[in-house]
HTML snippet that shows the backbone in 3Dmol.js (N, CA, C, O; Angstrom):
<script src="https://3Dmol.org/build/3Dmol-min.js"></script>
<div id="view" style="width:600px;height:400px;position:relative"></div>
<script>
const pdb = `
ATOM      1  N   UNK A   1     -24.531  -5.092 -16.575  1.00  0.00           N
ATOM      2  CA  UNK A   1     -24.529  -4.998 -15.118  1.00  0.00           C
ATOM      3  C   UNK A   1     -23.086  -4.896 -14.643  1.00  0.00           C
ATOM      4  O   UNK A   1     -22.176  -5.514 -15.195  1.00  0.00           O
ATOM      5  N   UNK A   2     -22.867  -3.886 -13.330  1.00  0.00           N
ATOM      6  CA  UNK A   2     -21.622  -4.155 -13.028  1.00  0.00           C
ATOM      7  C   UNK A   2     -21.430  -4.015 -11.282  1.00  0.00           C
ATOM      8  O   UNK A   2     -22.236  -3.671 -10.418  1.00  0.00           O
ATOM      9  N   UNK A   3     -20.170  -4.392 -11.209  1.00  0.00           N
ATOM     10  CA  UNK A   3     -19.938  -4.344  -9.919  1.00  0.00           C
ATOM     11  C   UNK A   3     -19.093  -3.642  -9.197  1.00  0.00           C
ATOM     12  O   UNK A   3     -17.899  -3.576  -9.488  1.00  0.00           O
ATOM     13  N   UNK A   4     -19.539  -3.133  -8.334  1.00  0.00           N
ATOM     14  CA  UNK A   4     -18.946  -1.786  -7.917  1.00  0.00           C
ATOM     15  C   UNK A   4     -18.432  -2.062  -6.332  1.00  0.00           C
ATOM     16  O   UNK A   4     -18.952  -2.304  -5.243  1.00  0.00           O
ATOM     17  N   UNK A   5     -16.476  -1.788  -7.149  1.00  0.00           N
ATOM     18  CA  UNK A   5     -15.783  -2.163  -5.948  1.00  0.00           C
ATOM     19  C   UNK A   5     -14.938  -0.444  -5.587  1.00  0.00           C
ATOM     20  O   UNK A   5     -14.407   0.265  -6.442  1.00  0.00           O
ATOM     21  N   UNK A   6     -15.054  -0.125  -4.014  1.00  0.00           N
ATOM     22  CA  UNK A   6     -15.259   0.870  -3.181  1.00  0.00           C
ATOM     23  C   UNK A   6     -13.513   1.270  -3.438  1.00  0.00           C
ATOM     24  O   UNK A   6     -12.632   0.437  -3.228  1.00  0.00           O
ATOM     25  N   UNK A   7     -13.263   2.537  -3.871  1.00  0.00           N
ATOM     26  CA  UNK A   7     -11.775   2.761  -4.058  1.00  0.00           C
ATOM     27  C   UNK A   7     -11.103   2.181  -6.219  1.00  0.00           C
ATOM     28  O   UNK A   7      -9.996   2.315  -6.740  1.00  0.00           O
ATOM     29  N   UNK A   8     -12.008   1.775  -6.616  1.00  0.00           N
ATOM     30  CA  UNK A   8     -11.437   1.360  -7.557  1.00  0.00           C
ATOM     31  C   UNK A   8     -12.685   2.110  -9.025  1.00  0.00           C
ATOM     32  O   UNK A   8     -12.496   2.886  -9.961  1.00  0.00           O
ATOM     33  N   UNK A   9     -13.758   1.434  -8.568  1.00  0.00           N
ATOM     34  CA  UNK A   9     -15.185   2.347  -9.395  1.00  0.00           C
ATOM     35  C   UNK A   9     -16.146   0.704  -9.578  1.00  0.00           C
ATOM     36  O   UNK A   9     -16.310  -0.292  -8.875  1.00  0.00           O
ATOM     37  N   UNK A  10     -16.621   1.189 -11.000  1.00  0.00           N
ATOM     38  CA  UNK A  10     -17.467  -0.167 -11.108  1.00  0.00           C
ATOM     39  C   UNK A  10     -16.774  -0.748 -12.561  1.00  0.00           C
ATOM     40  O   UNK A  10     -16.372  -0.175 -13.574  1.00  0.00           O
ATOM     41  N   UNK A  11     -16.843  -2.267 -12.115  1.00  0.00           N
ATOM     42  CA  UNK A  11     -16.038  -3.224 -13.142  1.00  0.00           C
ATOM     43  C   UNK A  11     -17.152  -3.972 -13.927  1.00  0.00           C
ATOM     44  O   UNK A  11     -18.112  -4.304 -13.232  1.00  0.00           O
ATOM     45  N   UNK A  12     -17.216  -4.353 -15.453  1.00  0.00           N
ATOM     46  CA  UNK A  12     -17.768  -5.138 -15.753  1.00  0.00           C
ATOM     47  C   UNK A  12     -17.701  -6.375 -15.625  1.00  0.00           C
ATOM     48  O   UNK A  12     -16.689  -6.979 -15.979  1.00  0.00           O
ATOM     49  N   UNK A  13     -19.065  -7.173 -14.944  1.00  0.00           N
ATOM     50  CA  UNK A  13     -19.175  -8.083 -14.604  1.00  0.00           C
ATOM     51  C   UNK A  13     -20.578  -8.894 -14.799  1.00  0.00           C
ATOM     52  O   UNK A  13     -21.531  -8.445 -14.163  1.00  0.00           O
ATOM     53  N   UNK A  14     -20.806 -10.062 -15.628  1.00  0.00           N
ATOM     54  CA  UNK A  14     -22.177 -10.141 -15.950  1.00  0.00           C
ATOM     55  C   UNK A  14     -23.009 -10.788 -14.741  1.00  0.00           C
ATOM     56  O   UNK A  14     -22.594 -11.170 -13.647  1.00  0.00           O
ATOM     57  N   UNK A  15     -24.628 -10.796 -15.398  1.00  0.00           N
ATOM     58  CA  UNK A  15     -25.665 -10.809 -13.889  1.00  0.00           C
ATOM     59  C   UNK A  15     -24.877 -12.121 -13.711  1.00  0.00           C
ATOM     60  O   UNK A  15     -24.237 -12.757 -14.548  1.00  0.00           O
ATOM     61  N   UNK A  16     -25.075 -12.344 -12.492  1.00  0.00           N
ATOM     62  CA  UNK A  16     -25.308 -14.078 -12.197  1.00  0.00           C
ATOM     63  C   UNK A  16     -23.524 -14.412 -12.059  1.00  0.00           C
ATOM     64  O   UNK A  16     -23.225 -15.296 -11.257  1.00  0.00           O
ATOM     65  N   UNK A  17     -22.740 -13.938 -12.583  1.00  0.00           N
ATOM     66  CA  UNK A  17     -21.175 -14.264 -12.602  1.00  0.00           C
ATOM     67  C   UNK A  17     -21.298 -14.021 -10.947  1.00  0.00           C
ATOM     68  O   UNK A  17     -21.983 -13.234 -10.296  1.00  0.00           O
ATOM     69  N   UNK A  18     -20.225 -15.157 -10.516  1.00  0.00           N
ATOM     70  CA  UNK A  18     -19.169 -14.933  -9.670  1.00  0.00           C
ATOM     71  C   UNK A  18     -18.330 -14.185  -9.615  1.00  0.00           C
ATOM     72  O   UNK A  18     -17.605 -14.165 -10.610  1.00  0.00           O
ATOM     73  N   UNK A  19     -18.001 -13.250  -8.525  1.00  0.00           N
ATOM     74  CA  UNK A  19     -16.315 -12.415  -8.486  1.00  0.00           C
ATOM     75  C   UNK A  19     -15.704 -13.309  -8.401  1.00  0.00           C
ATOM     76  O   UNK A  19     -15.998 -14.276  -7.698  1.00  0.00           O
ATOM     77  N   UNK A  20     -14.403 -13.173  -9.307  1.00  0.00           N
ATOM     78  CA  UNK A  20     -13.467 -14.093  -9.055  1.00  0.00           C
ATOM     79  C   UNK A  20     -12.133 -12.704  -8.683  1.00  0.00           C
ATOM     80  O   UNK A  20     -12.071 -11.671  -9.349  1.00  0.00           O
ATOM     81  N   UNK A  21     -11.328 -12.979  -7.669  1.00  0.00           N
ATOM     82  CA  UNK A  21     -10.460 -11.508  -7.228  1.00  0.00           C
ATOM     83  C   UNK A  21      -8.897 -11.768  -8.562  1.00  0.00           C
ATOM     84  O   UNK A  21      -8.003 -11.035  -8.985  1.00  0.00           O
ATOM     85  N   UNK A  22      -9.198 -12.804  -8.725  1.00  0.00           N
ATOM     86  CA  UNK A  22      -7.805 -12.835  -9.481  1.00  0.00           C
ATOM     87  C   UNK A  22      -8.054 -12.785 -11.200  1.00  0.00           C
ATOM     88  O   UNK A  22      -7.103 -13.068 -11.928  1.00  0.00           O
ATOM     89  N   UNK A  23      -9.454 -12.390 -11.825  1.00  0.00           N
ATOM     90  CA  UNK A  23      -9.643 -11.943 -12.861  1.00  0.00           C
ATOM     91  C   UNK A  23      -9.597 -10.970 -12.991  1.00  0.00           C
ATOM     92  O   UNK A  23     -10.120 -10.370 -12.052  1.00  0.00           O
ATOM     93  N   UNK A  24      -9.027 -10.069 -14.084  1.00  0.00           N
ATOM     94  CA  UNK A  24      -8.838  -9.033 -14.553  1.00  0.00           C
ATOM     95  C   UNK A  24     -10.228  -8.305 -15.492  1.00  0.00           C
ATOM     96  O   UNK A  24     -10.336  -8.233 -16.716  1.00  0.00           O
ATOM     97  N   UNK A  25     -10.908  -7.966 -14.736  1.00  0.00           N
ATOM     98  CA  UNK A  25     -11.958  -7.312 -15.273  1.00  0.00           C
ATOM     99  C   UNK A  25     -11.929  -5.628 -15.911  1.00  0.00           C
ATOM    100  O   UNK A  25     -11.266  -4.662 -15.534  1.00  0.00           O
ATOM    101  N   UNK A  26     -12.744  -5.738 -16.802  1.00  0.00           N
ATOM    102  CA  UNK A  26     -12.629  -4.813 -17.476  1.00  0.00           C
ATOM    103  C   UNK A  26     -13.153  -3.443 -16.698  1.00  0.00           C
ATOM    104  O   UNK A  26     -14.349  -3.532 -16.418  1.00  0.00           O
ATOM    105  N   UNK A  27     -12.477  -2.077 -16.244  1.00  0.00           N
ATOM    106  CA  UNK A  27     -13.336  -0.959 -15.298  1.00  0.00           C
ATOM    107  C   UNK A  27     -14.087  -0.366 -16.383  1.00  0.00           C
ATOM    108  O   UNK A  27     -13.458  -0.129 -17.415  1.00  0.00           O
ATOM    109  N   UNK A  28     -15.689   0.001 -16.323  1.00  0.00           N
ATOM    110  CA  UNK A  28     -15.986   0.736 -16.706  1.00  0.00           C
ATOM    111  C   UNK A  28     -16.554   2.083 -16.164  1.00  0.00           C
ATOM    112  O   UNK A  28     -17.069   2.832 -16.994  1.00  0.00           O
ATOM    113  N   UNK A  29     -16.523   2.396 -15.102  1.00  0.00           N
ATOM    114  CA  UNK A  29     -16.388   3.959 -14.625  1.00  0.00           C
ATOM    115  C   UNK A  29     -15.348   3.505 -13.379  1.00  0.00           C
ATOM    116  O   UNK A  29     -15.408   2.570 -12.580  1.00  0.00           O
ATOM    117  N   UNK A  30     -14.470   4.473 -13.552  1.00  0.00           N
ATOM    118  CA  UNK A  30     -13.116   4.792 -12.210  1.00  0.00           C
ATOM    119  C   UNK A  30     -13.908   5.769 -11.348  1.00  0.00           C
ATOM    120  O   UNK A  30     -13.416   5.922 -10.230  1.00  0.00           O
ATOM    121  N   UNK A  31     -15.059   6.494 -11.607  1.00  0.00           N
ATOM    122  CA  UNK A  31     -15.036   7.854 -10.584  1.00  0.00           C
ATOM    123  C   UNK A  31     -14.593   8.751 -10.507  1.00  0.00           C
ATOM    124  O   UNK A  31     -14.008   8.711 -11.589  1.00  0.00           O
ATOM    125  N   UNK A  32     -14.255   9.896 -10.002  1.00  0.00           N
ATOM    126  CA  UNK A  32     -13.377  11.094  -9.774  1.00  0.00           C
ATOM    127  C   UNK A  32     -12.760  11.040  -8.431  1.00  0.00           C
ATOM    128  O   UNK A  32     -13.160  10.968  -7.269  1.00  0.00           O
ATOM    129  N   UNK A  33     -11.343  11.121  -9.203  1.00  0.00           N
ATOM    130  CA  UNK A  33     -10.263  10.765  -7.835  1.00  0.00           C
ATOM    131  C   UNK A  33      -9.474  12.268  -7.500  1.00  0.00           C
ATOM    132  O   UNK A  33      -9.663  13.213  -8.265  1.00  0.00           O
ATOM    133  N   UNK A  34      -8.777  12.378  -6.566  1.00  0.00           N
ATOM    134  CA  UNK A  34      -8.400  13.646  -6.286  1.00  0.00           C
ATOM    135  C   UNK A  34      -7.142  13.477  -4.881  1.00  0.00           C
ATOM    136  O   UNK A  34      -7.239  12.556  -4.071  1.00  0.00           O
ATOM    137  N   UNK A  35      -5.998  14.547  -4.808  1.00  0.00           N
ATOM    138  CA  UNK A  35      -5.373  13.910  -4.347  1.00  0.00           C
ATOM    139  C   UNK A  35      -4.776  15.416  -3.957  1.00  0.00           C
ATOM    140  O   UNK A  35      -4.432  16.215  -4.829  1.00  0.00           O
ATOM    141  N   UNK A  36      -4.693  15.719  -2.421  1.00  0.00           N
ATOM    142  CA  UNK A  36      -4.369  17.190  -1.715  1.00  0.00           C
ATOM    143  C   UNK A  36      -3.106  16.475  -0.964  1.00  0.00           C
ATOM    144  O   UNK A  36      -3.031  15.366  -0.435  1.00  0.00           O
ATOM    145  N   UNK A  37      -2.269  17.379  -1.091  1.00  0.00           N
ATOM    146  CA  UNK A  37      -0.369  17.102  -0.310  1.00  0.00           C
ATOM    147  C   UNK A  37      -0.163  18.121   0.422  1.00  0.00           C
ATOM    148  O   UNK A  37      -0.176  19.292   0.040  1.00  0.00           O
ATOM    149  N   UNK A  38       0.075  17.655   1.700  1.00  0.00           N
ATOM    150  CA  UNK A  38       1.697  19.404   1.989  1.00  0.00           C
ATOM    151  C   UNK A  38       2.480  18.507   2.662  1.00  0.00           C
ATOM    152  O   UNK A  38       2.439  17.277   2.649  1.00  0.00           O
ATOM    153  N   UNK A  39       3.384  19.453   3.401  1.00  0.00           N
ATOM    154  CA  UNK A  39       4.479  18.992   4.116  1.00  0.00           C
ATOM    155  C   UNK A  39       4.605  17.885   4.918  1.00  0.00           C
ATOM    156  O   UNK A  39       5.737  17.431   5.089  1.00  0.00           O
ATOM    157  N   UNK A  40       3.281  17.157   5.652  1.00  0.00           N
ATOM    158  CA  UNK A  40       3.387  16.220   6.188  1.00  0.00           C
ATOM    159  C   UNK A  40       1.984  15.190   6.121  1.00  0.00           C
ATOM    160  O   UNK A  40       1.943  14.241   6.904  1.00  0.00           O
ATOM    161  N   UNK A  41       0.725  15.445   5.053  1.00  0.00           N
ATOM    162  CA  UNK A  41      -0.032  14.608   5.008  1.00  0.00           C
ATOM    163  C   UNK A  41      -0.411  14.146   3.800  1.00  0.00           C
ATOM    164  O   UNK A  41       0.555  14.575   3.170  1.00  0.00           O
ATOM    165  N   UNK A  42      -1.248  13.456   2.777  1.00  0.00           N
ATOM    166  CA  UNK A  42      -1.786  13.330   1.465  1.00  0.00           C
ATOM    167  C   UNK A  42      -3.177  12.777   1.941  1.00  0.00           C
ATOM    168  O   UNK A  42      -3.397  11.997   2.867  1.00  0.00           O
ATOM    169  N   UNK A  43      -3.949  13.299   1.188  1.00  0.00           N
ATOM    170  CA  UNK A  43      -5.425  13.202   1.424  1.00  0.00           C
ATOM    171  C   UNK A  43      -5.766  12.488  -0.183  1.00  0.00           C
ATOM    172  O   UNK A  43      -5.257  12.913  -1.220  1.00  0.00           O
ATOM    173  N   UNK A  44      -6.688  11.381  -0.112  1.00  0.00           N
ATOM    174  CA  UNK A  44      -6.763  10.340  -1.142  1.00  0.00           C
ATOM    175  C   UNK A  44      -8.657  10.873  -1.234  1.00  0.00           C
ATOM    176  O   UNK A  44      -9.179  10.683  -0.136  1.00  0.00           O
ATOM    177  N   UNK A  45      -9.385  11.295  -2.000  1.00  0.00           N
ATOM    178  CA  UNK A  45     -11.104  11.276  -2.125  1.00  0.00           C
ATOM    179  C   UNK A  45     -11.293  10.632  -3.539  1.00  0.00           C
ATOM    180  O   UNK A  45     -10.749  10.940  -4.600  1.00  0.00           O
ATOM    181  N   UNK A  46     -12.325   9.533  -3.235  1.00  0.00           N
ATOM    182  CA  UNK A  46     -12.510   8.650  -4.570  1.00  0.00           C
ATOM    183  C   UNK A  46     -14.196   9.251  -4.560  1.00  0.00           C
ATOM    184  O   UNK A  46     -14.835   9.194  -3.510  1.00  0.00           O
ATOM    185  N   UNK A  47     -14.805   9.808  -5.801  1.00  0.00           N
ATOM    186  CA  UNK A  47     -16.257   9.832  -6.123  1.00  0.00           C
ATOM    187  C   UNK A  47     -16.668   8.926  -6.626  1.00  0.00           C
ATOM    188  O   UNK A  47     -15.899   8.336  -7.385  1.00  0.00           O
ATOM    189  N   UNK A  48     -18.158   8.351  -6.434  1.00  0.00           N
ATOM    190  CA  UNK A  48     -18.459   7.330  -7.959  1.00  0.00           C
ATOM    191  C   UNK A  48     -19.981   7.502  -7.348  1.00  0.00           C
ATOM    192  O   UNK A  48     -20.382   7.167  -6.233  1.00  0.00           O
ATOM    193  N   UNK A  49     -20.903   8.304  -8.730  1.00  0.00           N
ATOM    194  CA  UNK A  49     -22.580   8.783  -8.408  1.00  0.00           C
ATOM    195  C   UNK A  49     -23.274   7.591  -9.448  1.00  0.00           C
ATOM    196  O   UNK A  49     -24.450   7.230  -9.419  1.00  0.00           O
ATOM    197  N   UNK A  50     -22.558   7.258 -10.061  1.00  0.00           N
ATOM    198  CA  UNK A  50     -23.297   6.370 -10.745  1.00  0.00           C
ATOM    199  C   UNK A  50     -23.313   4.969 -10.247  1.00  0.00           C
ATOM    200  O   UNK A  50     -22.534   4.344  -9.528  1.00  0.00           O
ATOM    201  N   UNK A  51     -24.830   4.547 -11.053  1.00  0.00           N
ATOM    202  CA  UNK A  51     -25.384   3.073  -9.487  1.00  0.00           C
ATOM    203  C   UNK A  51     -26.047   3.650  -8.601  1.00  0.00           C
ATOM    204  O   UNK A  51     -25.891   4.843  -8.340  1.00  0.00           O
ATOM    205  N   UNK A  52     -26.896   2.874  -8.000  1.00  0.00           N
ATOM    206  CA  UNK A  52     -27.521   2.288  -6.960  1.00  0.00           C
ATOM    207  C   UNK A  52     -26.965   3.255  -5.801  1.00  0.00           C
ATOM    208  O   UNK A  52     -27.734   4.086  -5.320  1.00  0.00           O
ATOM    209  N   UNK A  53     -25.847   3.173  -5.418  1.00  0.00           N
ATOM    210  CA  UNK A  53     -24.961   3.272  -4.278  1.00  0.00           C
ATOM    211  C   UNK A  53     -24.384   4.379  -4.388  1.00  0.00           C
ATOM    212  O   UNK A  53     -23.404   4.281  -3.650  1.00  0.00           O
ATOM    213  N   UNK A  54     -24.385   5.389  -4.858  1.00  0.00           N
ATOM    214  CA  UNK A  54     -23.137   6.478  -4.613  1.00  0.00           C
ATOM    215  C   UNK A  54     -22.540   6.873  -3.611  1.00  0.00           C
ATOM    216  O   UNK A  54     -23.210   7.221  -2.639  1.00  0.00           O
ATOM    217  N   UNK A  55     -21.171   6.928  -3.570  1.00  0.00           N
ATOM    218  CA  UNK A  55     -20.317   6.936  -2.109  1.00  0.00           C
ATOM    219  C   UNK A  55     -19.420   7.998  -2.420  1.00  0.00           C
ATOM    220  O   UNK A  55     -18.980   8.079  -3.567  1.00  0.00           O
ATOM    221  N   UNK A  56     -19.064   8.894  -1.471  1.00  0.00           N
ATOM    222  CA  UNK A  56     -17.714   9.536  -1.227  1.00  0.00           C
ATOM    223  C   UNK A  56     -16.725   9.096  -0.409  1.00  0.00           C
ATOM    224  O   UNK A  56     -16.836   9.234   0.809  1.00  0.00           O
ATOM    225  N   UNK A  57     -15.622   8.504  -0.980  1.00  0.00           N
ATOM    226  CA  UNK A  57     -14.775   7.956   0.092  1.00  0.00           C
ATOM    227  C   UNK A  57     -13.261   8.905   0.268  1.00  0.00           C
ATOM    228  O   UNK A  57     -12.602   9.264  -0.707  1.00  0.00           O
ATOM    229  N   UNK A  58     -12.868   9.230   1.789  1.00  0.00           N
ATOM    230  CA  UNK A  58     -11.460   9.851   1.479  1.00  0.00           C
ATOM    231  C   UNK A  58     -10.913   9.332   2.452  1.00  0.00           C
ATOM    232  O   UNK A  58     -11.515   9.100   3.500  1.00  0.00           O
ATOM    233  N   UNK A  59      -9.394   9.008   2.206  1.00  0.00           N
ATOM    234  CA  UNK A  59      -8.364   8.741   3.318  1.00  0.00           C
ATOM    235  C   UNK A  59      -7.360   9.701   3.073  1.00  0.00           C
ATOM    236  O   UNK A  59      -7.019  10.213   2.007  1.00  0.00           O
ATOM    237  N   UNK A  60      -6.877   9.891   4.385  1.00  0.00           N
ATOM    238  CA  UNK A  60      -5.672  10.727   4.454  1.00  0.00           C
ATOM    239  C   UNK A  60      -4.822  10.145   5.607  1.00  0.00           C
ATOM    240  O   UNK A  60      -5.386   9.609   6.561  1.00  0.00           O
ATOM    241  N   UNK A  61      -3.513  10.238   5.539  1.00  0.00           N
ATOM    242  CA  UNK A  61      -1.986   9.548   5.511  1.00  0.00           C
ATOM    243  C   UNK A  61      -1.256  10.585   6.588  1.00  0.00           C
ATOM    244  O   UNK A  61      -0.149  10.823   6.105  1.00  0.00           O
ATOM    245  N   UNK A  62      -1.364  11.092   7.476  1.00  0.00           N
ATOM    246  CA  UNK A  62      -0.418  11.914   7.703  1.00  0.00           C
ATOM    247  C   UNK A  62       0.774  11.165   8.276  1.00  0.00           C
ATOM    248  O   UNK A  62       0.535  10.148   8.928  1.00  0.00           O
ATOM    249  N   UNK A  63       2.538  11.715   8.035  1.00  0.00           N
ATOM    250  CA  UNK A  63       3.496  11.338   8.343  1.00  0.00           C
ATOM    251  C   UNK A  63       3.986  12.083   9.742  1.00  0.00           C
ATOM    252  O   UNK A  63       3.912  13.294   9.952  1.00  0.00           O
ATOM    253  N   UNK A  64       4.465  11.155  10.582  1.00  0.00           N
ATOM    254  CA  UNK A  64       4.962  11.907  11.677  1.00  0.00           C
ATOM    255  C   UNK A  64       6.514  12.039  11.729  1.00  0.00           C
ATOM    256  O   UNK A  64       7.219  11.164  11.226  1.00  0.00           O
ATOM    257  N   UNK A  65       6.982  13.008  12.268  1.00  0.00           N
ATOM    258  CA  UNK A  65       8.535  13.708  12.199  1.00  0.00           C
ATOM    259  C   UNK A  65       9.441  12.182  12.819  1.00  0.00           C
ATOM    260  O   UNK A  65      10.665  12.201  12.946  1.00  0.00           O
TER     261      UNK A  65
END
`;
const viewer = $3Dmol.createViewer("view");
viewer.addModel(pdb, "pdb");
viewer.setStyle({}, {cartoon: {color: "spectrum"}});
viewer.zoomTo();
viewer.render();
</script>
């Protein structure tokens, strides 16, 4: 079983465990990450279809002059 944190993928974590944020868990799927630039923005899109939940998440950054 694992647990699937949004921006990172899903971590192994057994049933019934507690998250603990300051353990270092093992990732077993990252997702497909992807990463578009120009002159003044960067666009961040994280995939993850596997699980329950599949999400597309993207942020983008633009810099102002």
């Amino acid at each position: 079983m694992g647990l699937k944190l949004i921006g990172i993928g899903i971590l192994e974590k057994k049933e019934g465990e507690l998250y603990a944020f300051e353990y270092p868990y093992k990732i077993i799927d990252t997702g497909n990450w992807s990463v578009k630039h120009n002159g003044t923005m960067v666009e961040f899109s994280h995939e993850l279809t596997n699980g329950t939940y599949p999400y597309f998440y993207t942020k983008t950054i633009e810099f102002l002059p």
